[in-house]
C-alpha positions as CSV (number, residue, x, y, z in Angstrom):
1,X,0.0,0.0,0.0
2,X,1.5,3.4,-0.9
3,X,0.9,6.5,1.3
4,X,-2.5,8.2,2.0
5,X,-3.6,10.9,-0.6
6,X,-3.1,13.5,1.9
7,X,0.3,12.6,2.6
8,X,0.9,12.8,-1.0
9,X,-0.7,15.9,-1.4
10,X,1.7,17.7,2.0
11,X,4.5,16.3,0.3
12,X,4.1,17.3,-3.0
13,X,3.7,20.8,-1.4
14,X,6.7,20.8,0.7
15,X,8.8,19.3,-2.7
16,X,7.9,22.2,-5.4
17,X,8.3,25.1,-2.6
18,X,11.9,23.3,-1.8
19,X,12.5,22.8,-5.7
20,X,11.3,26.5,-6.2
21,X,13.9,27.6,-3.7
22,X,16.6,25.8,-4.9
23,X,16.2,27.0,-8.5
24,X,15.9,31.0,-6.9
25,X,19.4,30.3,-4.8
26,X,20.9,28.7,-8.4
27,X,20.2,32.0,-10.0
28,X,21.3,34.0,-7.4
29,X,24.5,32.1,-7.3
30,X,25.3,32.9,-10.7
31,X,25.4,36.3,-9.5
32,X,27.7,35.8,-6.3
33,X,30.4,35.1,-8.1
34,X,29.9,31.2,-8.5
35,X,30.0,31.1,-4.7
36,X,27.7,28.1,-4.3
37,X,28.4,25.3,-2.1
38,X,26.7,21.5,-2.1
39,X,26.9,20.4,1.2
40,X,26.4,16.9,3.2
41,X,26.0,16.3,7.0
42,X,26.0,14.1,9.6
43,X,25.0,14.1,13.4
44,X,24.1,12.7,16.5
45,X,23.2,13.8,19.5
46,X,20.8,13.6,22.7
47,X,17.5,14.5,23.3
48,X,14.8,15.8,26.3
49,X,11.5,15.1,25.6
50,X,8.7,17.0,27.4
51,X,5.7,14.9,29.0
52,X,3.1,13.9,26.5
53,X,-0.7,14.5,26.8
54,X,-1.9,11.1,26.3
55,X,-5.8,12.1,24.7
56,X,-8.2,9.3,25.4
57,X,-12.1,8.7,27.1
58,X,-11.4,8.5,30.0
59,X,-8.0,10.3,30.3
60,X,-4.6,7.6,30.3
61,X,-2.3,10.7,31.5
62,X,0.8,12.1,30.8
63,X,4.0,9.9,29.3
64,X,7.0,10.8,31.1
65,X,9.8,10.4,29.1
66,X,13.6,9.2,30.3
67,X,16.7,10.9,28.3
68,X,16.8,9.5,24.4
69,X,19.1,9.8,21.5
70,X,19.2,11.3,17.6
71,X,20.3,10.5,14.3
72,X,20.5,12.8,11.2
73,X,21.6,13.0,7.7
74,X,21.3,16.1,5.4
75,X,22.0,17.7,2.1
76,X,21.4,20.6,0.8
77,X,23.1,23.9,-0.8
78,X,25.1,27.4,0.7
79,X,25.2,30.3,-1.2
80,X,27.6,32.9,-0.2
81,X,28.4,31.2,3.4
82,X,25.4,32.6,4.0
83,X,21.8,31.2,3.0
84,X,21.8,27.0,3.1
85,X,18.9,25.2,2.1
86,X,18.9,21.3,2.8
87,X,16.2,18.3,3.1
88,X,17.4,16.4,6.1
89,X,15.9,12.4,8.0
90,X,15.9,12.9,11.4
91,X,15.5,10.1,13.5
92,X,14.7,9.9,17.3
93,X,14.3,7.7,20.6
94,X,13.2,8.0,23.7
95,X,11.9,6.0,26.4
96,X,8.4,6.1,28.0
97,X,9.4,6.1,31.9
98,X,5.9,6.0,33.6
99,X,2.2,7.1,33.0
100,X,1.3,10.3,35.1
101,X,-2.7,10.3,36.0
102,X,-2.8,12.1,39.6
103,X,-2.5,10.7,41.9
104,X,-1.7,7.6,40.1
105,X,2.0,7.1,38.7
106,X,2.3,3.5,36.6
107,X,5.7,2.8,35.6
108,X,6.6,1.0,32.6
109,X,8.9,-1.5,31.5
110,X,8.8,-2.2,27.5
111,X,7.5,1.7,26.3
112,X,8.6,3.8,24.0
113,X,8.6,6.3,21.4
114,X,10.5,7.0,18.5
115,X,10.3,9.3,15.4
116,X,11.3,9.1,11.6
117,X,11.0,12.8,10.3
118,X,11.7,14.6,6.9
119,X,12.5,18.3,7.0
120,X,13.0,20.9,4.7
121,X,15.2,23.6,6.2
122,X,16.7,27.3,5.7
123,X,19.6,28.4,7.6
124,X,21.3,31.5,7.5
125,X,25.1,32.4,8.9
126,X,26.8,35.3,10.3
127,X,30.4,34.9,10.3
128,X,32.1,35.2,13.8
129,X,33.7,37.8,14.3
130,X,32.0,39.6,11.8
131,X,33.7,40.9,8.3
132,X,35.5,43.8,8.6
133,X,36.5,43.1,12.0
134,X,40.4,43.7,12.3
135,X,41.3,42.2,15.5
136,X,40.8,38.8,14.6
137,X,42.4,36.7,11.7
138,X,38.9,35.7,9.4
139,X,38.7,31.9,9.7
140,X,35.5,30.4,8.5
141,X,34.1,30.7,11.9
142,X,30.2,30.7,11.6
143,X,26.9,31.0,14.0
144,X,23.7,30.3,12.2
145,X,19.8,30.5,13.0
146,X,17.1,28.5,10.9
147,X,14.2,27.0,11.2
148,X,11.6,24.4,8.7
149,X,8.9,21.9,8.6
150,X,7.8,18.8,7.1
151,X,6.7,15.7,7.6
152,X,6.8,13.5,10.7
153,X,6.0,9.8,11.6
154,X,5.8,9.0,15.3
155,X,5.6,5.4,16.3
156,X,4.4,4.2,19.7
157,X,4.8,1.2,21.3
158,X,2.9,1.3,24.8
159,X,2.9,-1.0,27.4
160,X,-0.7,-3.0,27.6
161,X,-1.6,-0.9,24.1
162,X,-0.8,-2.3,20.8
163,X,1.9,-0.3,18.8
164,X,0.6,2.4,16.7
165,X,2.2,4.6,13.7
166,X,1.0,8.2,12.5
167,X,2.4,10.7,10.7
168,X,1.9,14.8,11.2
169,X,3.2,17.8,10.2
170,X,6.1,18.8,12.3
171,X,7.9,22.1,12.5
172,X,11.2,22.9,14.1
173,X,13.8,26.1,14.8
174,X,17.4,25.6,15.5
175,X,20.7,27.5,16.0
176,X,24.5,26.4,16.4
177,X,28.0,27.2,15.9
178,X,30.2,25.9,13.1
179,X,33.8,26.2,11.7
180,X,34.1,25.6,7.9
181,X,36.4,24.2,5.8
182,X,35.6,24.6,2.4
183,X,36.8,22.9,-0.7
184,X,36.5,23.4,-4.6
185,X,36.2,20.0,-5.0
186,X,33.1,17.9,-3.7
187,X,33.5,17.1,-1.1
188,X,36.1,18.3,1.0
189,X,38.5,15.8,2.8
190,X,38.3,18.4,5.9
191,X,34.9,18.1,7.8
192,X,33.4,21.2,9.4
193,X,32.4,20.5,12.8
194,X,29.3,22.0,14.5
195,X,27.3,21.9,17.6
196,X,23.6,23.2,17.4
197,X,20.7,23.2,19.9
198,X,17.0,22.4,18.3
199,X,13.5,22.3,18.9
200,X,11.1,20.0,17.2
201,X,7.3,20.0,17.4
202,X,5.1,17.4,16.1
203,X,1.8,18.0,15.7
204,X,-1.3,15.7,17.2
205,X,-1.4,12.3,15.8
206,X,-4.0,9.7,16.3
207,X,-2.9,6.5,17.7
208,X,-5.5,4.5,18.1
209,X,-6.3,4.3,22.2
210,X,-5.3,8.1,22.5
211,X,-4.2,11.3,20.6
212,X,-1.3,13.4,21.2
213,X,1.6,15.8,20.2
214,X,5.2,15.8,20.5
215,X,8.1,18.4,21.8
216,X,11.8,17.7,21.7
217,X,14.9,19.7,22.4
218,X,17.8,18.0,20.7
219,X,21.4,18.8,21.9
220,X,23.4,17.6,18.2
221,X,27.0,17.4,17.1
222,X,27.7,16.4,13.7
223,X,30.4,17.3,10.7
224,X,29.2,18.7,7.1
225,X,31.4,18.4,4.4
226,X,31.3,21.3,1.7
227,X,31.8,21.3,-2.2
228,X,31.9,24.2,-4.2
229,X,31.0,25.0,-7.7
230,X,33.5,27.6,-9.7
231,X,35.6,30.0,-8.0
């Protein structure tokens, strides 16, 4: 069975505005001076997850999650060291600790939650310090702020409940710190580290005994690895 219609139909959307940005930062490159960059990443990191609203008649309560882990992969373009575009697969674990119902606290044993999500992102960079400045030496130093949305699928597996599946739109804002090393060639043998702090919102999804939504702030450190296109 293929995906629903309407997922279809959200990422169809999310596609052509992503296409239609990429061809806008082609033609902008063209006149930066060729300054256009493909880029690849990878990452990992930890992640805090908020308690859950677990939304059923009569109420189950609030999940309460331990400490979990992520996973992401990402490509995308930079123009200019300045405005990145890039689709991303993030991936994400945590725990379910114990349902909260005052005044009723029922730990769990085998529970948790984990998420597959595909994000289209825009990022932009201010070079640290900033251009011009003459005390420092320039060296590709580099704090950024962005922020995107997409598509998410959450998946459930719940002590005493069957494991459910559903996917939601999912938005998310980010910042983080990063020293690149760019090439000429794709892709550079140097990797840019960077360390970057996010926050990820799911939106409700319906899993069968109850509804709910998702928060997560995700502590990452990865390497991308830069390619440019003429001089």
């Amino acid at each position: 069975m293929g995906l629903p219609a309407i997922l279809h139909r959200r990422l169809s959307i999310l596609g052509a505005f992503f296409c239609m940005v990429v061809f806008w930062a082609g033609g902008e490159a063209a006149q930066a001076e060729g300054n256009l960059y493909l880029n690849f990443g990878l990452a990992g990191g930890v992640t805090v997850a908020p308690d859950a609203d677990l939304k059923s008649t009569p109420p189950l309560g609030d999940a309460d999650f331990d400490g979990g882990y992520s996973i992401k992969a990402s490509l995308g373009l930079l123009l200019a060291k300045r405005l990145q575009l890039e689709g991303e697969y993030l991936f994400t674990y945590n725990r379910i600790d114990s349902i909260i119902n005052p005044p009723t606290i029922t730990d769990l044993s085998d529970s948790d939650r984990s998420t597959h999500n595909l994000m289209l992102n825009a990022i932009y960079r201010m070079e640290v310090p900033p251009h011009g400045d003459t005390f420092w030496t320039r060296r590709d130093y580099f704090v950024y702020f962005g922020g995107g949305a997409g598509i998410s699928w959450q998946d459930y597996t719940l002590q005493a409940l069957s494991s459910e599946t559903d996917s939601s739109l999912a938005w998310q804002v980010m910042v983080g710190f990063e020293k690149m090393n760019p090439s000429p060639y794709i892709f550079s043998a140097f990797p840019s580290p960077f360390l970057q702090y996010r926050f990820l919102h799911i939106t409700e999804g319906n899993f069968g005994a109850f509804k709910t939504d998702a928060s997560l702030h995700l502590i990452e450190f990865g390497f991308r690895f830069y390619g440019g296109f003429g001089s």
